[in-house]
C-alpha positions as CSV (number, residue, x, y, z in Angstrom):
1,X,-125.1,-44.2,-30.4
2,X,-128.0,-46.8,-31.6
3,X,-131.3,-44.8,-32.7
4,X,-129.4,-41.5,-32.2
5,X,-132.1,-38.4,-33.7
6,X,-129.9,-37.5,-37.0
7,X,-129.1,-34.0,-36.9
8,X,-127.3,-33.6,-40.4
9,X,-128.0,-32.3,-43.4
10,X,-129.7,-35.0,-44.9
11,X,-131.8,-35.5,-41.6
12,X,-135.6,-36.4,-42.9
13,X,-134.3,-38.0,-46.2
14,X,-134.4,-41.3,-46.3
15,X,-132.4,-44.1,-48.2
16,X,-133.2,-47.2,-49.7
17,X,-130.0,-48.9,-50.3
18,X,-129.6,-52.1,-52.7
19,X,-126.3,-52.5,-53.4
20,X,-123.1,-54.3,-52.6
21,X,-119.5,-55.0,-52.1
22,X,-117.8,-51.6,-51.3
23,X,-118.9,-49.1,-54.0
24,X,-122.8,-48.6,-53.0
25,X,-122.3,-49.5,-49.3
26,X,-119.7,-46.9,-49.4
27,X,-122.0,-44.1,-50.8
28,X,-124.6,-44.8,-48.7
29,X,-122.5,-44.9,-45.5
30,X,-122.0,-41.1,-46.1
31,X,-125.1,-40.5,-47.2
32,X,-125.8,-41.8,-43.8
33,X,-123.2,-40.2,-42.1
34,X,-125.0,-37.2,-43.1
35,X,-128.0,-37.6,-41.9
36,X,-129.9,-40.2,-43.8
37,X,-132.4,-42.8,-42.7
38,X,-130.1,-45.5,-44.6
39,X,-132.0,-49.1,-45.2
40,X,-130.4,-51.5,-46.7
41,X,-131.9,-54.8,-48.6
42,X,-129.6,-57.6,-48.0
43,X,-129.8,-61.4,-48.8
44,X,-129.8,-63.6,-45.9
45,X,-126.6,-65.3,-47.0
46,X,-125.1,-61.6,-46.4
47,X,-122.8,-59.1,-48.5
48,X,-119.2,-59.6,-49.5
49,X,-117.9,-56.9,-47.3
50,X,-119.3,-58.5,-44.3
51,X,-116.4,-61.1,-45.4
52,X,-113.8,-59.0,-46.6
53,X,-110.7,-59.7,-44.5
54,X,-110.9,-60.8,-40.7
55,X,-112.9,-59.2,-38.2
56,X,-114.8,-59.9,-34.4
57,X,-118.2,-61.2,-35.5
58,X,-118.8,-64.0,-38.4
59,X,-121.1,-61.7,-39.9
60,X,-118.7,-58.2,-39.2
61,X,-115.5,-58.4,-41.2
62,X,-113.1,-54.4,-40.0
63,X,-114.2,-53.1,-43.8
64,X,-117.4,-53.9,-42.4
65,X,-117.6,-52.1,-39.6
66,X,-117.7,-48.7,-40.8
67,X,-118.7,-49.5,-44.5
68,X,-122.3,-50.2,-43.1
69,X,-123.1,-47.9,-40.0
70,X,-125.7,-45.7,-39.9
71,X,-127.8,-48.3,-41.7
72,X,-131.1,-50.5,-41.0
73,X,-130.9,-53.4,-42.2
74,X,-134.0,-55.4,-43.7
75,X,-133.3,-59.2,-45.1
76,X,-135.4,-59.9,-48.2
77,X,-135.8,-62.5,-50.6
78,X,-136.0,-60.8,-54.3
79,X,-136.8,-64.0,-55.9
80,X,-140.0,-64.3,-54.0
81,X,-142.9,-62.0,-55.5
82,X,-143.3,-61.1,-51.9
83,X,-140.1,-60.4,-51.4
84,X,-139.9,-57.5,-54.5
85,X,-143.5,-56.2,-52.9
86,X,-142.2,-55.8,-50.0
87,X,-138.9,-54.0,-52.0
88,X,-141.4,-51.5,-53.7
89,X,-143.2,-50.6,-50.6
90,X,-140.4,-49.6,-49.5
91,X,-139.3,-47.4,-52.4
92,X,-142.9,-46.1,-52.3
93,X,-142.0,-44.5,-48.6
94,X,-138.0,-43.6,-49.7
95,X,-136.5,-40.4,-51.7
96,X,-133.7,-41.7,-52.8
97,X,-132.9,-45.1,-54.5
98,X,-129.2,-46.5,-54.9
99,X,-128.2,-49.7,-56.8
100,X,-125.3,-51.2,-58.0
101,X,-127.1,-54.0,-59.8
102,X,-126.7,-54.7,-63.3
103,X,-129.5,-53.8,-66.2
104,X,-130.7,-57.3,-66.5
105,X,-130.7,-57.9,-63.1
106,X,-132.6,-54.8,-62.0
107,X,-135.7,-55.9,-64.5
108,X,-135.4,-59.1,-63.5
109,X,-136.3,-57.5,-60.0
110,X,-139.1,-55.5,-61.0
111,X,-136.5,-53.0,-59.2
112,X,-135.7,-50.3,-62.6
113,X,-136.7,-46.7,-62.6
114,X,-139.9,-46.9,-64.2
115,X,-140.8,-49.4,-61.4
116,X,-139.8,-47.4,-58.9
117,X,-140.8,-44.2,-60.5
118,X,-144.3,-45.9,-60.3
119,X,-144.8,-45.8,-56.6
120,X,-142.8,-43.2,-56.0
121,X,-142.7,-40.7,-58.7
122,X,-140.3,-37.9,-57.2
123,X,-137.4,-40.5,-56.5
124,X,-134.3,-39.9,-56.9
125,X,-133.1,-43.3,-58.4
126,X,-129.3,-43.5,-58.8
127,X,-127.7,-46.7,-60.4
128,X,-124.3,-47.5,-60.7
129,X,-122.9,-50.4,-62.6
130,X,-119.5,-50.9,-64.3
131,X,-120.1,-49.7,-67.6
132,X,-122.3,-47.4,-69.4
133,X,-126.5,-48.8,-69.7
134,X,-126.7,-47.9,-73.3
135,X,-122.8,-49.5,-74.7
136,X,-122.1,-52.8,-76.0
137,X,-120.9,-54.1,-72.1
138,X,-123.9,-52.7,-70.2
139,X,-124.4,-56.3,-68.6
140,X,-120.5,-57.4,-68.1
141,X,-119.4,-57.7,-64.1
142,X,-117.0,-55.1,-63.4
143,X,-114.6,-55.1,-60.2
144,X,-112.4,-52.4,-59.8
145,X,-109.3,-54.2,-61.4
146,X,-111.1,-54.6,-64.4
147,X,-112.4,-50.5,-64.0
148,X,-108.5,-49.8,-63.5
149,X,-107.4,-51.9,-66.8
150,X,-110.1,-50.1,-68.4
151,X,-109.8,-46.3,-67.2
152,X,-106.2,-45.9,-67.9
153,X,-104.7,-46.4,-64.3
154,X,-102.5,-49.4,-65.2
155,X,-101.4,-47.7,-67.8
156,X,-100.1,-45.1,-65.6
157,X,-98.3,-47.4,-64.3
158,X,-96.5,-48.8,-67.1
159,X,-95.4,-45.5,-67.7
160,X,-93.9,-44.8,-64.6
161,X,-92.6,-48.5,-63.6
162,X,-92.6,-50.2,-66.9
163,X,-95.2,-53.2,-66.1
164,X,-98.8,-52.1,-66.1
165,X,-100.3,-52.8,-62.2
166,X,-103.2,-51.7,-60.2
167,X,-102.7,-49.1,-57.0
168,X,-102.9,-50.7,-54.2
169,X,-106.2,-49.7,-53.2
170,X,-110.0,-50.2,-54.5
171,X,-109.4,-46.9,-56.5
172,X,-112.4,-46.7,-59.2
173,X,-114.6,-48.3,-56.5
174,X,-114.2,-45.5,-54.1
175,X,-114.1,-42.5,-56.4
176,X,-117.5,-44.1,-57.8
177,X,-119.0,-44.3,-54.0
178,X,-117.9,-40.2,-54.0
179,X,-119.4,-39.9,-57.3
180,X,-122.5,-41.3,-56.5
181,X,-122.7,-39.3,-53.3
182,X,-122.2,-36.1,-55.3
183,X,-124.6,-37.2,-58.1
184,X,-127.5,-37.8,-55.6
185,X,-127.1,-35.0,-53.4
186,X,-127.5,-32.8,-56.6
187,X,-130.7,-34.5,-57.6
188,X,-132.0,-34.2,-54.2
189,X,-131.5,-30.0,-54.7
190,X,-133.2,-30.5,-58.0
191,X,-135.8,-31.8,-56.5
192,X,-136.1,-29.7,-53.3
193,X,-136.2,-27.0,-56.1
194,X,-138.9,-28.4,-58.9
195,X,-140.7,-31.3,-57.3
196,X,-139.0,-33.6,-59.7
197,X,-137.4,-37.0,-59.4
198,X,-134.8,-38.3,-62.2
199,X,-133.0,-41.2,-63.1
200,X,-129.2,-40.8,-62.7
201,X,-126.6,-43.2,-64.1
202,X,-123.0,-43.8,-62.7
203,X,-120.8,-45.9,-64.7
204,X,-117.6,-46.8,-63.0
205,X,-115.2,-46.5,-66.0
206,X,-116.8,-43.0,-66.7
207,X,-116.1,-41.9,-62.8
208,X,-113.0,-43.2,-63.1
209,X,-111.7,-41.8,-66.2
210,X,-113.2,-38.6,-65.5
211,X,-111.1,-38.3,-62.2
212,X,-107.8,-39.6,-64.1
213,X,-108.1,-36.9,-66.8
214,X,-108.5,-33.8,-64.8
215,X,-104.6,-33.9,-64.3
216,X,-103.7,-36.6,-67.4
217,X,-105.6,-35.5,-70.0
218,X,-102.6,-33.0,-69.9
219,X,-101.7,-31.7,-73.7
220,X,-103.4,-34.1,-75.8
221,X,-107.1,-32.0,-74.3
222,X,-106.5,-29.4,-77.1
223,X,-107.4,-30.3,-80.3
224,X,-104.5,-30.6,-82.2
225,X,-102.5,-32.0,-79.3
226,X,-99.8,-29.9,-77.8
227,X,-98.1,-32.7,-75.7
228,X,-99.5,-36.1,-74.8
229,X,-101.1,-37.3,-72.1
230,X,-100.1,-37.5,-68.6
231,X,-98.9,-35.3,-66.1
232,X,-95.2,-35.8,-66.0
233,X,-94.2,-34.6,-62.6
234,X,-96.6,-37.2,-61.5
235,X,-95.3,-39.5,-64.0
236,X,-91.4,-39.8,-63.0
237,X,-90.5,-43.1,-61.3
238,X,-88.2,-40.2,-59.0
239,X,-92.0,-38.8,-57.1
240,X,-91.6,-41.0,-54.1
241,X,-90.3,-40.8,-50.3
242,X,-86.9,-40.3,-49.6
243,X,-84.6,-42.0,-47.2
244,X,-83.1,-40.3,-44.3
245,X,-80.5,-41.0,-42.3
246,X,-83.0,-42.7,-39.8
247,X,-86.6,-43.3,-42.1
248,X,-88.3,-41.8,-44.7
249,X,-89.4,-38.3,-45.1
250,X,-92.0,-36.9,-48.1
251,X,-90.4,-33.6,-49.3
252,X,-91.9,-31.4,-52.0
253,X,-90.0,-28.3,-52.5
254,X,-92.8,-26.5,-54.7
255,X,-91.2,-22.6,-55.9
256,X,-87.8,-21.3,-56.9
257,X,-86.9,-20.3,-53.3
258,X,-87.6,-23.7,-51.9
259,X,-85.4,-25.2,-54.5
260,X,-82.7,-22.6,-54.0
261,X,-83.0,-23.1,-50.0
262,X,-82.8,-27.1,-50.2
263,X,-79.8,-26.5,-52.6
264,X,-77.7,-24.3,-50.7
265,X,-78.2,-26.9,-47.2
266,X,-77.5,-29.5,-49.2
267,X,-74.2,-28.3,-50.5
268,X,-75.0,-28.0,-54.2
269,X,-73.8,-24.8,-54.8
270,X,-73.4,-25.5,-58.1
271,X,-78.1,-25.7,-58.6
272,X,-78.7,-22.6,-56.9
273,X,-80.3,-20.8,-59.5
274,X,-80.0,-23.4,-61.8
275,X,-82.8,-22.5,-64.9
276,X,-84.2,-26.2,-64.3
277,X,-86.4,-24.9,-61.6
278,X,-86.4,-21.4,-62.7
279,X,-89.9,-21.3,-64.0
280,X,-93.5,-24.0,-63.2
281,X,-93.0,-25.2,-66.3
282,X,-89.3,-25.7,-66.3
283,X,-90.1,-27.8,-62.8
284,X,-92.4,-30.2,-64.4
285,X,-90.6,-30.5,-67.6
286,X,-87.3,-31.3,-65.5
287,X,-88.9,-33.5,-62.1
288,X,-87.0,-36.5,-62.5
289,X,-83.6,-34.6,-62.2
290,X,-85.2,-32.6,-59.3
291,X,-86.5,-35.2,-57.3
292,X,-83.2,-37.5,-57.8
293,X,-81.1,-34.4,-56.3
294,X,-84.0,-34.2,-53.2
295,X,-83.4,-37.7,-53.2
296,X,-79.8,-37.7,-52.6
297,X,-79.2,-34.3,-50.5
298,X,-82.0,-35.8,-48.2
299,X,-80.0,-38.8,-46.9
300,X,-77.7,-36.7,-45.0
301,X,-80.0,-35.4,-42.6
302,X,-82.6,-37.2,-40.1
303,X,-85.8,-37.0,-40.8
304,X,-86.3,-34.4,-37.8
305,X,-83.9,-31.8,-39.0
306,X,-85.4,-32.5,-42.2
307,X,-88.7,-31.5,-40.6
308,X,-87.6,-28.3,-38.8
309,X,-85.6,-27.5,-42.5
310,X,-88.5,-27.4,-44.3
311,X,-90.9,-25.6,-41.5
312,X,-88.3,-23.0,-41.7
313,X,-88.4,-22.5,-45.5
314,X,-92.0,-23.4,-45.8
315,X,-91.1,-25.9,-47.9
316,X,-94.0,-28.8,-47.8
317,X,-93.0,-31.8,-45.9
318,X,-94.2,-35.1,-43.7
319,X,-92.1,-38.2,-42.5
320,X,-94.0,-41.4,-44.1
321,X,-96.6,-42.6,-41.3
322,X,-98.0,-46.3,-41.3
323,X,-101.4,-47.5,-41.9
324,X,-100.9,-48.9,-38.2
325,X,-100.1,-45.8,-36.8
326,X,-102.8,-44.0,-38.5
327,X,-105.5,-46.0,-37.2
328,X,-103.8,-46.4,-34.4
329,X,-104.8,-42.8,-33.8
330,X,-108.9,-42.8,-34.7
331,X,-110.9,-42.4,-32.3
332,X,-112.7,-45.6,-30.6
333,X,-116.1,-47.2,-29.8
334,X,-117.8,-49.6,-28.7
335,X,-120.2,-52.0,-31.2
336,X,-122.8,-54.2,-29.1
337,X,-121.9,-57.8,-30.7
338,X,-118.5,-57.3,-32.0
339,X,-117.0,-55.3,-29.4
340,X,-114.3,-52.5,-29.3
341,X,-113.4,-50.6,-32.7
342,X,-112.2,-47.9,-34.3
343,X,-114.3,-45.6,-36.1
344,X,-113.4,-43.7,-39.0
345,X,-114.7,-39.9,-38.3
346,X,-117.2,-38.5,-41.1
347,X,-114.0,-36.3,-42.8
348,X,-116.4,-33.4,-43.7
349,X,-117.1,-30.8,-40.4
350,X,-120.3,-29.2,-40.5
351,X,-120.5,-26.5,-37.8
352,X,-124.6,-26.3,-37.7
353,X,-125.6,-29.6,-39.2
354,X,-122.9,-32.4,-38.2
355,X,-121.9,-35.5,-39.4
356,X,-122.5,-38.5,-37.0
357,X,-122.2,-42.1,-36.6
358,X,-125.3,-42.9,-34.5
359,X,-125.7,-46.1,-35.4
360,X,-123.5,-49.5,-35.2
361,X,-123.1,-51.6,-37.8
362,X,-126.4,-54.1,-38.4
363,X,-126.2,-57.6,-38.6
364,X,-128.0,-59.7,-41.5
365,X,-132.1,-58.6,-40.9
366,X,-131.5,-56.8,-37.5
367,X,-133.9,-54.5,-38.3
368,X,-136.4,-56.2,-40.8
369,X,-139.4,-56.4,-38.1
370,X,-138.7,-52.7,-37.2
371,X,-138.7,-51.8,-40.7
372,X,-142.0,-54.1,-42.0
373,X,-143.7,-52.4,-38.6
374,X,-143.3,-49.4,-40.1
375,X,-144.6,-50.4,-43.6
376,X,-147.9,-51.6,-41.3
377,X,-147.2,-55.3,-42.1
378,X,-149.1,-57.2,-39.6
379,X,-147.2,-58.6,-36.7
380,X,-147.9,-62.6,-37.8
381,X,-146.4,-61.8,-41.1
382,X,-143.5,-60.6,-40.1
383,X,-142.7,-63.3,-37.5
384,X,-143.4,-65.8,-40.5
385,X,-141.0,-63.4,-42.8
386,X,-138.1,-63.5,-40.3
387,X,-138.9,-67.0,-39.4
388,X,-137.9,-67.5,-43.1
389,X,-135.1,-66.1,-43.0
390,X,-133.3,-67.6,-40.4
391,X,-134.0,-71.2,-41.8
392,X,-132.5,-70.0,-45.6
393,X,-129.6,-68.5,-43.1
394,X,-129.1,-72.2,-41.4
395,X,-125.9,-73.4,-41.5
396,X,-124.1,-69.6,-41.6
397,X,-122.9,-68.0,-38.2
398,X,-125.1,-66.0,-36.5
């Protein structure tokens, strides 16, 4: 797997990642997993991700394991003017340029588009921060609680239980990493097209938003409002799993016939045909009654009748599988410090150009005097630069 040729669709582009946490590293792993020569700038006390939960190696947390493959990774210090030389040599020899730094931050760096623009003018420079460059909270931190506060997911929430909360998942983070992903490979046909680099700009609240309101800007889109916001069947506190008589089953009878099918099992004579369900509209407007009569009719079955039910009446349906299971089931490799793991497959399959993971996970610096050779950085500097490094990494794992 190490050094593997890319053969994907991005193969010959090549990456110069500086960003962190899960956001950036995310959009860069596929942009990796596609085919990218992904290298990634990373302090020598190391990323968060590398911490995030438990894993096999101090420095290789199981986020990190497939949040960073298909990278090189090149430890830098940014505060040193050799260190953000070093940075824009780099640029000079990359096409594309993520960040999730801040504004202030980024000048601070000598690390902005117009620097980077200045050694390499047809870069695609894509930054992502929290909020929007040019409003009042440009420079404020943003996590993705704070995105989800302000995007409108908590209060989705509220609606549906009452008490604003967060999903259960980094949420705005990911569908930022996506966004980003989408953002650059459209810039990257812009420029395969015209010659021409650009500046994008990916806030999180604005990917966020924009991804709530394709279903929840609902009836107050048309000016005046015909209904407010929200999509109600999504909305009733009854959209969940149902219990059967041994587990939990996910059943979404979706027409007229479905509903009529499921009633007539289920010994509710009385619904078949009932104008509730009659029409799309009448569905969605009437979900919470319709879900709690799923939710009752579908404790008196197991979950595998249930199953071979809806098959029947092609009426959409799963039993509830666990996180365990599902990773149970990826496939496995094999990483040369940490050992054993399971790799998440690239979800997109290409039948000329696939996606790959042909490279582990890096450690802090693995491949800074790879990288540096490449720049042409004589061989005593580069001993001296890595020498560096592991003394401002004393005292950490290694």
């Amino acid at each position: 797997m190490a050094g593997a040729e890319a053969a994907g669709p991005l193969s010959g582009v090549r990456v110069l990642d500086l960003t962190s946490v899960v956001m950036g590293p995310m959009a860069t792993a596929i942009l990796g997993d596609l085919g990218a020569d992904v290298i990634t700038v990373e302090s020598a006390r190391g990323d968060t991700n590398r911490a995030m939960g438990s894993g096999p190696h101090p420095q290789l947390s199981g986020i990190s394991l497939n949040l960073l493959r298909n990278k090189r990774n090149v430890d830098l210090d940014l505060k040193t003017d050799e260190g953000r030389e070093l940075l824009l040599r780099l640029a000079a020899t990359c096409d594309v340029f993520v960040t999730n730094l801040r504004p202030g931050p980024l000048a601070r760096l000598g690390a902005t588009y117009p620097d980077i623009a200045a050694v390499r003018p047809d870069v695609v420079y894509c930054q992502a921060q929290g909020w929007p460059s040019d409003s009042p909270r440009a420079e404020e931190p943003a996590y993705d609680d704070i995105v989800q506060a302000a995007s409108g997911v908590a209060d989705l929430t509220e609606q549906v239980s009452g008490v604003p909360a967060l999903l259960p998942t980094i949420f705005a983070d990911k569908v930022t990493g996506l966004t980003i992903v989408y953002g650059v490979l459209a810039a990257l046909i812009h420029r395969e097209r015209t010659g021409e680099g650009q500046h994008l700009e990916v806030p999180m609240v604005d990917a966020t938003t924009a991804f709530l309101l394709v279903e929840h800007g609902a009836g107050a889109i048309p000016r005046p409002a015909t209904g407010p916001a929200g999509y109600r069947r999504v909305l009733t506190p009854e959209r969940r799993p149902h219990r059967t008589q041994d587990g939990w089953i996910a059943m979404l009878p979706y027409s007229q016939e479905n509903y009529d099918a499921l009633f007539a099992l289920g010994g509710r004579a009385d619904l078949v045909g009932d104008e509730r369900y009659a029409t799309g509209r009448a569905r969605i407007a009437h979900s919470d009654f319709l879900y709690r009569q799923v939710r009752e009719i579908a404790a008196g079955r197991t979950t595998a009748e249930w199953l071979a039910f809806c098959a029947d009446h092609a009426i959409p349906a799963t039993r509830v599988a666990s996180i365990e299971e599902i990773v149970d089931e990826l496939p496995e490799s094999t990483h040369p410090v940490a050992g054993a793991y399971k790799v998440v497959p690239p979800p997109v399959r290409f039948a000329k150009t696939p996606a790959s993971v042909r490279r582990p996970a890096p450690l802090i610096g693995e491949h800074t005097d790879e990288v540096l050779s490449e720049l042409g950085l004589p061989a005593e500097d580069r001993a001296r630069l890595i020498a560096t490094s592991t003394g401002r990494r004393r005292g950490r794992p290694s």
